[in-house]
C-alpha positions in Angstrom: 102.8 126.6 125.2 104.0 126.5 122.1 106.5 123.6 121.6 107.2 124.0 117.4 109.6 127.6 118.9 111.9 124.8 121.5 114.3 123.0 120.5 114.0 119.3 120.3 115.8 119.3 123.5 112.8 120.9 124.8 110.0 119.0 122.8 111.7 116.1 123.9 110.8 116.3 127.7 107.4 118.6 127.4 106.0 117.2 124.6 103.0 114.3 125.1 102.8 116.4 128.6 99.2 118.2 129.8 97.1 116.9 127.4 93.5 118.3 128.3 91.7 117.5 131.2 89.3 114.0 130.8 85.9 113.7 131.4 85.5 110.0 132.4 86.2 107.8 135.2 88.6 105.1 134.4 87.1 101.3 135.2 90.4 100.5 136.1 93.6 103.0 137.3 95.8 104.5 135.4 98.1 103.7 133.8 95.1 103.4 131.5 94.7 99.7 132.4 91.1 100.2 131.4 89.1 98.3 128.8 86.2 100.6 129.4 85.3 103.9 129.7 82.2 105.7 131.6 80.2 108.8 131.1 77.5 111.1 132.1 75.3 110.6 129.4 75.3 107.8 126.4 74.9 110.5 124.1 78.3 111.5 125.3 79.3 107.7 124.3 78.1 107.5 120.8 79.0 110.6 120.2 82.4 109.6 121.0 81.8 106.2 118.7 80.4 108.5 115.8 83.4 110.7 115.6 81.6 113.8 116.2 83.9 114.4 119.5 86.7 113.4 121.3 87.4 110.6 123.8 87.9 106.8 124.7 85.8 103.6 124.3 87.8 100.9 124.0 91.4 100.1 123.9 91.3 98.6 120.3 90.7 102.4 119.7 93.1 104.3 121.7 93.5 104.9 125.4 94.6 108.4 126.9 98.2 107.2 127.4 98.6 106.3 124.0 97.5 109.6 122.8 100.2 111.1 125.0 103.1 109.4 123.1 101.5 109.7 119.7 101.6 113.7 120.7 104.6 113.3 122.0 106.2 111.6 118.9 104.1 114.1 116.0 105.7 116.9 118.0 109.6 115.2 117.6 108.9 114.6 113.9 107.3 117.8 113.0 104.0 115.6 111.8 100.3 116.8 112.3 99.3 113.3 114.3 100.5 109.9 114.7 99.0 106.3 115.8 100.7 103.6 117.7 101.1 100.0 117.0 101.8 96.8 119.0 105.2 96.4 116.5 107.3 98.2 114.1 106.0 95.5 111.6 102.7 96.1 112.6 103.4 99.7 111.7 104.1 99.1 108.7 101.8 96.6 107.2 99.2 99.3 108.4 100.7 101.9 106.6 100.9 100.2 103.7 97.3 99.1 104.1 96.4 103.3 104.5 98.4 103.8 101.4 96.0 102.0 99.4 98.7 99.3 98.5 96.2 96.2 97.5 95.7 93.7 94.5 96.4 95.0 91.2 98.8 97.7 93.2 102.1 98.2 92.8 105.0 99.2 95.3 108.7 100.2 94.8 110.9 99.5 97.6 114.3 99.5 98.9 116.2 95.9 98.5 118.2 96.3 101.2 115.6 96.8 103.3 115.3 95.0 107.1 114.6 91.2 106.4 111.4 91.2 107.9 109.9 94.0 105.5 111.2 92.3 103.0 109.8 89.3 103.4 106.0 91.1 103.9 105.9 92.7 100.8 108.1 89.5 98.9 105.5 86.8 100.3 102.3 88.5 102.5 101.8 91.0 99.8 102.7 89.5 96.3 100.3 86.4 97.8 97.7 89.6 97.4 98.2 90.2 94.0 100.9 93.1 94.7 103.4 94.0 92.4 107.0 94.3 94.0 109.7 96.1 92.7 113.1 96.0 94.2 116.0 98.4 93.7 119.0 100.0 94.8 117.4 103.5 96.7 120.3 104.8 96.0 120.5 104.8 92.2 118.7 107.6 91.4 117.9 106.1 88.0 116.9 102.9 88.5 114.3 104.4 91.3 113.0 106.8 88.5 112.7 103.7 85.8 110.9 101.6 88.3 108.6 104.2 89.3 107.8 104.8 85.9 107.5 101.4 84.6 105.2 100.3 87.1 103.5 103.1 88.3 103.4 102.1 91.8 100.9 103.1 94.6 103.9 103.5 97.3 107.9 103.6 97.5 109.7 102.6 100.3 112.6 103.2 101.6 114.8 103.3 105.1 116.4 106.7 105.9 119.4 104.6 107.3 119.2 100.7 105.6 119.4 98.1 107.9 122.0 96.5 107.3 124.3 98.0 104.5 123.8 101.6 105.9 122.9 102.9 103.1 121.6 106.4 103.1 118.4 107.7 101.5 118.0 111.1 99.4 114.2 111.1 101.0 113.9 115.1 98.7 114.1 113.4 95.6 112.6 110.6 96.0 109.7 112.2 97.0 109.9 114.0 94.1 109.9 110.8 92.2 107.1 109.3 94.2 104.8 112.3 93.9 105.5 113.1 90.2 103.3 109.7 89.6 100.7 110.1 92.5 102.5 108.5 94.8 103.1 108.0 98.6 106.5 107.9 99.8 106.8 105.7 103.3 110.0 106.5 104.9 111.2 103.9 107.9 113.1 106.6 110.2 114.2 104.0 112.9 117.4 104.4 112.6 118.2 108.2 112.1 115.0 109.3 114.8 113.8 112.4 114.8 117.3 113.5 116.1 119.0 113.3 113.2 116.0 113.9 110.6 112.2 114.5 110.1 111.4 113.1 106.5 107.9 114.4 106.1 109.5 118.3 106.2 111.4 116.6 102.8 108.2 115.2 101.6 107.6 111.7 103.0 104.0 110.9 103.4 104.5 108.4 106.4 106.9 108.3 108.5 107.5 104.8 110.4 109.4 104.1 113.9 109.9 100.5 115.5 109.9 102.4 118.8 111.4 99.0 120.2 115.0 100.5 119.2 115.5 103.9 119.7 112.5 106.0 120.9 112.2 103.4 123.9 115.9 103.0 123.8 116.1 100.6 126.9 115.8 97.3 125.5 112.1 96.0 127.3 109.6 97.1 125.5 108.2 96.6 122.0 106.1 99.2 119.7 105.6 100.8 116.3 104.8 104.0 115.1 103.3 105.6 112.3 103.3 109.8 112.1 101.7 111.3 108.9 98.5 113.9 108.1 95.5 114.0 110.2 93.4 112.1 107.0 96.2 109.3 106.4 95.7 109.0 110.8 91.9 108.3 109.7 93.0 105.4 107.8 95.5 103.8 109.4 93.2 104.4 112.4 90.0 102.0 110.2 92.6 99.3 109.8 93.9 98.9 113.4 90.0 98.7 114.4 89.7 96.0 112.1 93.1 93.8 112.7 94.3 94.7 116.0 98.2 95.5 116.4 97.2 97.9 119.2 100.4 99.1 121.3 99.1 98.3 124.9 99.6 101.4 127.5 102.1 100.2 129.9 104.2 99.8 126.7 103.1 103.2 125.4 104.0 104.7 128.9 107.4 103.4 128.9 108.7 103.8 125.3 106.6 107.9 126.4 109.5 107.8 129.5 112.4 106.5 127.2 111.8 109.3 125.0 112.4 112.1 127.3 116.0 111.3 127.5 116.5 110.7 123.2 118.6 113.4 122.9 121.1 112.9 125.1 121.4 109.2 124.3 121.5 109.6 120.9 124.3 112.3 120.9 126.2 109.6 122.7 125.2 106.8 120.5 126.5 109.0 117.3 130.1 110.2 119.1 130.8 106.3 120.0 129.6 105.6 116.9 132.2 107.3 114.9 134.8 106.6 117.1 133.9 103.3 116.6 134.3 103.1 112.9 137.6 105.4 112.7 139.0 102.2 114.7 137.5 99.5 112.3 138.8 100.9 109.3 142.4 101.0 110.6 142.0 97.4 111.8 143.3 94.6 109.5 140.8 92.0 109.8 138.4 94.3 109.0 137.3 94.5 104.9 134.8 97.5 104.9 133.0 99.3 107.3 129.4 100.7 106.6 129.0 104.3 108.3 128.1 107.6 106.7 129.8 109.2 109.4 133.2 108.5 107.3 134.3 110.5 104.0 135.0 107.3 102.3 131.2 106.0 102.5 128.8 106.4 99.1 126.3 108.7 100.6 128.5 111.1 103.2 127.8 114.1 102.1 123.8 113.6 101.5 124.1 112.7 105.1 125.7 115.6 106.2 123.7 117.9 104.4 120.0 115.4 106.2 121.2 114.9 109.7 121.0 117.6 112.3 123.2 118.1 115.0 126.4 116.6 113.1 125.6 113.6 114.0 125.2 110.2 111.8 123.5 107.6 113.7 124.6 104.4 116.2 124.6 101.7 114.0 127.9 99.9 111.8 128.0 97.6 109.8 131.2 95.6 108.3 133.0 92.9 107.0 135.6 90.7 108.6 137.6 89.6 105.8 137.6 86.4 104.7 135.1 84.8 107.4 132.3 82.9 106.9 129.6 82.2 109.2 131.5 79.9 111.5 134.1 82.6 112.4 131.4 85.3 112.7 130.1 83.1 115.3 133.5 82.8 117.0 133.7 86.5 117.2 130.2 87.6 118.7 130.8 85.0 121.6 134.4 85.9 122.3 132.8 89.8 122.9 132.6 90.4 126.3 131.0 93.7 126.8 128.9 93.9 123.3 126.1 91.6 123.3 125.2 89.6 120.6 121.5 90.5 120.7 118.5 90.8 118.1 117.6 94.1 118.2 119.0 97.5 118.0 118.8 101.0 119.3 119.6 100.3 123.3 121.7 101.9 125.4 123.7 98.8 125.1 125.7 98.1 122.3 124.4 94.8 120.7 126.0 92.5 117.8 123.9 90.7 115.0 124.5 88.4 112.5 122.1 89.4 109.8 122.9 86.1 107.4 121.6 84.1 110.0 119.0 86.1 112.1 117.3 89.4 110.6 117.6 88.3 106.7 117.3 84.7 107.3 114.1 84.3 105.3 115.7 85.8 102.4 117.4 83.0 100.1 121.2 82.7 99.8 120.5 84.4 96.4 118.7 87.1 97.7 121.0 88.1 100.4 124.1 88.1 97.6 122.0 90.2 95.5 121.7 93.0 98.2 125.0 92.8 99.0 125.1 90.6 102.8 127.4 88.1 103.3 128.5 85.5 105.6 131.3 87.9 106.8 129.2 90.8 107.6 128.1 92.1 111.1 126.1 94.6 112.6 127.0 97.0 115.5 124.4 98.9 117.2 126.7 101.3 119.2 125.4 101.7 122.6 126.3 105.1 125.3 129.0 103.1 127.7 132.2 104.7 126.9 133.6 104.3 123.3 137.0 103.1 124.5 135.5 100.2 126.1 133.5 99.1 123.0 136.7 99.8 121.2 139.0 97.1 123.8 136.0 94.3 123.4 135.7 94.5 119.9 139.8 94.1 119.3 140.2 91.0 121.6 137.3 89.5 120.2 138.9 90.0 116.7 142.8 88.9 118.2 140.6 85.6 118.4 139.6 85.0 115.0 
């Protein structure tokens, strides 16, 4: 069957599924809980180790339940093949790594990007030698200057930014990237597949921390990476040499979560803007980061990239006036919204980022992205929106 006719409705719950039949006994039972595979014949084996034909040899280098998500999640992104990881950092790095980012290289990146990958390519990488360049994604010019000025091996951005919700023009800057050789990596956490598939605008690599939405159930922890069947064969040489496999009780489970991504994240995007309408009317509330609303920068790039009129499940926005000490009032007055470090569940969840996910960025840093003490973010989750909507406001009536 062919699944690129179905709709993603359809790919959604078939894809990953009836993979071809194995020819090897398990050590252990599935799920794959196997760190060894028999055959027939040892020729069969180092065949297998030469690359000369398919199968499994050791978990370090895939396991069969494994290669059902990473069908599974090619097929939902429109990509010729993916590989798994143990994190969405993990992802990352390694696709950085495939890229050819090294000492002497250069990269262009998003400064509003999620603290963590911030802090990789500010301290890991620039300890390597790497050039890092920082800018606005979202100025057009300043991307195009950068790229030019240092010529830089990859640019990377976020589809959605975490946590300023910016939005990405991933057409041009793939333009941009390819006009000096190259490799745009685009971060698609937040959007998913759903909403957008970046490499059908040019993106070389696409990255998912399958942790938020693609497992979508808040217990269990993974990365992604879908790109072209040579980048796979890189990516694939440095998770043989540093680890950061995704273990297959995690791959089964975040391959269950995704059957039901559709429908979850139509209701994420509803509450979502439901959500916001209400924060903007709301007095204590300053600004509210959603491209879901006419009044954000980047609405109608959004609405011309996202499918099914949707715009995501995350918010961000400023209580006016507060610093850290009455954000902290706030998220444990909620009730119903958990104040939680991670996104992408079915519940909605509440983060500080000062303090938690772009902590390791300095005081200067964070005030030249653009998040301050006042800001929060709002992962929406699927209960019903005018419950989110009733915890939010008495949380607020306290502060």
């Amino acid at each position: 069957m062919d699944l690129k006719r179905h709709s993603i409705h359809t790919q959604a719950v078939h894809a990953g599924e009836r993979g071809p039949r194995p020819d090897f006994t398990p050590v252990s039972t599935p799920i794959y809980h196997t760190v060894g595979y028999v055959y027939d014949s040892m020729a069969d084996l180092d065949a297998i180790f030469g690359g000369t034909r398919p199968g499994f040899v050791y978990p370090r280098y895939g396991t069969p339940t494994n290669e059902a998500l990473e069908r599974a999640i090619a097929t939902l992104e429109g990509g010729e093949t993916a590989l798994s990881f143990a994190s969405g950092m993990a992802a990352i790095h390694a696709a950085l790594l495939a890229a050819g980012v090294g000492a002497g290289q250069a990269v262009v990146a998003a400064q509003d990007l999620y603290g963590a990958t911030y802090s990789l390519l500010d301290r890991l990488f620039r300890g390597w030698g790497v050039r890092v360049r920082f800018v606005d994604i979202t100025d057009l010019l300043a991307v195009e200057q950068a790229v030019e000025e240092v010529q830089p091996r990859v640019l990377l951005c976020e589809i959605i930014s975490n946590p300023l919700i910016k939005v990405a023009d991933v057409p041009r800057l793939a333009e941009v990237a390819h006009a000096c050789g190259a490799d745009l990596l685009v971060d698609n956490t937040f959007a998913t597949p759903y909403l957008y598939r970046p490499l059908a605008d040019g993106a070389d690599y696409v990255i998912h921390s399958t942790t938020k939405y693609l497992g979508g159930h808040g217990d269990v922890m993974g990365g992604v990476v879908v790109t072209s069947a040579a980048n796979r064969e890189r990516l694939f040489e440095v998770v043989k040499m540093v680890g950061g496999n995704l273990g297959p009780t995690e791959a089964w489970l975040t391959l269950r979560g995704i059957k039901t991504l559709p429908l979850r994240m139509a209701q994420h995007c509803r509450n979502a803007m439901e959500v916001a309408r209400w924060l903007v009317g709301h007095p204590r509330i300053l600004r509210v980061n959603y491209p879901g609303l006419d009044s954000h920068p980047q609405h109608g790039l959004a609405a011309e990239l996202f499918r099914e009129g949707g715009f995501g499940g995350m918010i961000s926005f400023e209580i006016a006036d507060a610093d850290r000490g009455t954000v902290f009032c706030f998220m444990e007055a909620l009730e119903l919204v958990l104040p939680a470090t991670t996104l992408g569940d079915v519940y909605s969840l509440t983060l500080h980022p000062a303090s938690s996910s772009h902590r390791a960025l300095t005081p200067e840093q964070r005030a030249q992205v653009g998040i301050g003490e006042g800001l929060v973010r709002l992962s929406v989750g699927i209960e019903a929106a005018s419950d989110i909507i009733a915890d939010l406001e008495q949380a607020l009536a306290q502060v």
